[in-house]
Backbone as CSV, one residue per row, in Angstrom:
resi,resn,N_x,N_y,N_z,CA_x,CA_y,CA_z,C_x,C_y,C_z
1,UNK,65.378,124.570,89.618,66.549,123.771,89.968,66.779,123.927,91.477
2,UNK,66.971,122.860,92.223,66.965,122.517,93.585,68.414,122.748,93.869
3,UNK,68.763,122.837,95.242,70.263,122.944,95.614,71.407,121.957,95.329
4,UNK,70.660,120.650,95.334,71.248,119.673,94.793,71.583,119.612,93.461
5,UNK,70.415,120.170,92.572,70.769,119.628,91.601,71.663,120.730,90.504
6,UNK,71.595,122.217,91.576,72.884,123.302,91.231,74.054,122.483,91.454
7,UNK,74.098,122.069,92.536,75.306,121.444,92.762,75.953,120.090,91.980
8,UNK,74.997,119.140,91.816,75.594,118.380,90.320,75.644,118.939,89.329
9,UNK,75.186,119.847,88.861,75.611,120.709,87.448,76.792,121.473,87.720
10,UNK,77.245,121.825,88.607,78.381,122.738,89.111,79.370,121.442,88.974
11,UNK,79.069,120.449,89.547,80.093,119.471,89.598,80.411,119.163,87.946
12,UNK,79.485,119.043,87.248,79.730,118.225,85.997,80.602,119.240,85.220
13,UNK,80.078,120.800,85.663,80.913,121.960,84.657,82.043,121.639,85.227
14,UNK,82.326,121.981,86.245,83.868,122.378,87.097,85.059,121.305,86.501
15,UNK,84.337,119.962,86.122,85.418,118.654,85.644,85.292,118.493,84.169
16,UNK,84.743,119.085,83.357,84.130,119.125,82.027,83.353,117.803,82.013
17,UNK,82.523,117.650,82.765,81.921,115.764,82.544,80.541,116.000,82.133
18,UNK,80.087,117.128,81.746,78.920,117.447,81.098,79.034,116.876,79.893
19,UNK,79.829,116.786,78.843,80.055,116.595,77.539,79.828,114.476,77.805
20,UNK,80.324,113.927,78.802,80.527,112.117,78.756,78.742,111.850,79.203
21,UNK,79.092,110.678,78.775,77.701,109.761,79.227,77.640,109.502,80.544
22,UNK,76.531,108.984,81.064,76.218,108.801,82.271,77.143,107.837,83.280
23,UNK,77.726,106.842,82.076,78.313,105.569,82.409,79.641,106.413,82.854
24,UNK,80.510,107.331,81.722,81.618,107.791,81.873,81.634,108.687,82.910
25,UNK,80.782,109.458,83.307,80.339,109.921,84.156,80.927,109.620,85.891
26,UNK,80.101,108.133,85.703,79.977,107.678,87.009,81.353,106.871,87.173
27,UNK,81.983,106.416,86.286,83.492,105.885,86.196,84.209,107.141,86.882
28,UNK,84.514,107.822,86.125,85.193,109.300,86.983,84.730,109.491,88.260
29,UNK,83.592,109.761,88.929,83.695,109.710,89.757,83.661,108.855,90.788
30,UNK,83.437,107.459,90.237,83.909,106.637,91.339,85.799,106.656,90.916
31,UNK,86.661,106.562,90.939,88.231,106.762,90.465,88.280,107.683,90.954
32,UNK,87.693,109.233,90.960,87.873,110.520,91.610,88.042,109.759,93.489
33,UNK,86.661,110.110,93.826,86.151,109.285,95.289,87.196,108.577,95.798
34,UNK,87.509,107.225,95.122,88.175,106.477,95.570,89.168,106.763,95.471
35,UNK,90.603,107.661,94.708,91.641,108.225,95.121,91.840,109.154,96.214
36,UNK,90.982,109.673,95.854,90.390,111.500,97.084,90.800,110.396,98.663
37,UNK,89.796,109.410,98.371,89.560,108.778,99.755,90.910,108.087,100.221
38,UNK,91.580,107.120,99.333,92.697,106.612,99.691,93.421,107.957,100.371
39,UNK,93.676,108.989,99.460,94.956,110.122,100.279,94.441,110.398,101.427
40,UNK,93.450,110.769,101.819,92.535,111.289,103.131,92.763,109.983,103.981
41,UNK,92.822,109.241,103.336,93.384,107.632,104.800,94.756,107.247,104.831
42,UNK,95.359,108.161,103.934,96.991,107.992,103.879,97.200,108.946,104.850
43,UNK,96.833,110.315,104.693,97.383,111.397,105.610,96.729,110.864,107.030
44,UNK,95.514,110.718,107.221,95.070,110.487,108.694,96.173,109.003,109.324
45,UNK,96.308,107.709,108.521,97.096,106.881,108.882,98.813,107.877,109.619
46,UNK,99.344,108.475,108.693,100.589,108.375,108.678,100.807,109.941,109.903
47,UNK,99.225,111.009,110.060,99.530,111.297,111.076,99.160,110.254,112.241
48,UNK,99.091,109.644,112.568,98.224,108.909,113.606,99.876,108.203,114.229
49,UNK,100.837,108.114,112.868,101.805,107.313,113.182,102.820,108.264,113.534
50,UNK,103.236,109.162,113.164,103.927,110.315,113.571,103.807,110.746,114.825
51,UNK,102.608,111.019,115.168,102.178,110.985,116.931,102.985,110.128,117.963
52,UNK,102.793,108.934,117.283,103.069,108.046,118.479,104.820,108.092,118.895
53,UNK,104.586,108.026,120.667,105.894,108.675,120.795,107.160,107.407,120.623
């Protein structure tokens, strides 16, 4: 087992997504991603706006 592929098995234990299909799988983590990502462009937006004097 390669570093990568410790690391997707680590991922699948850590969320219990070992037990779903590939499909359910990849649903979660695109919904994961894409929330993760929205907050990470909420906080960088709203500091960016706080700054300004």
């Amino acid at each position: 087992m390669n570093w990568v592929q410790r690391k997707i098995y680590l991922y699948n234990v850590t969320f219990g997504l070992y037990m779903l299909d590939w499909w359910e799988r990849f649903l979660f983590s695109l919904f994961y991603f894409l929330y993760t990502g929205g907050c990470v462009d909420a906080v960088i937006v709203n500091c960016h706006q706080v700054q300004a004097p």
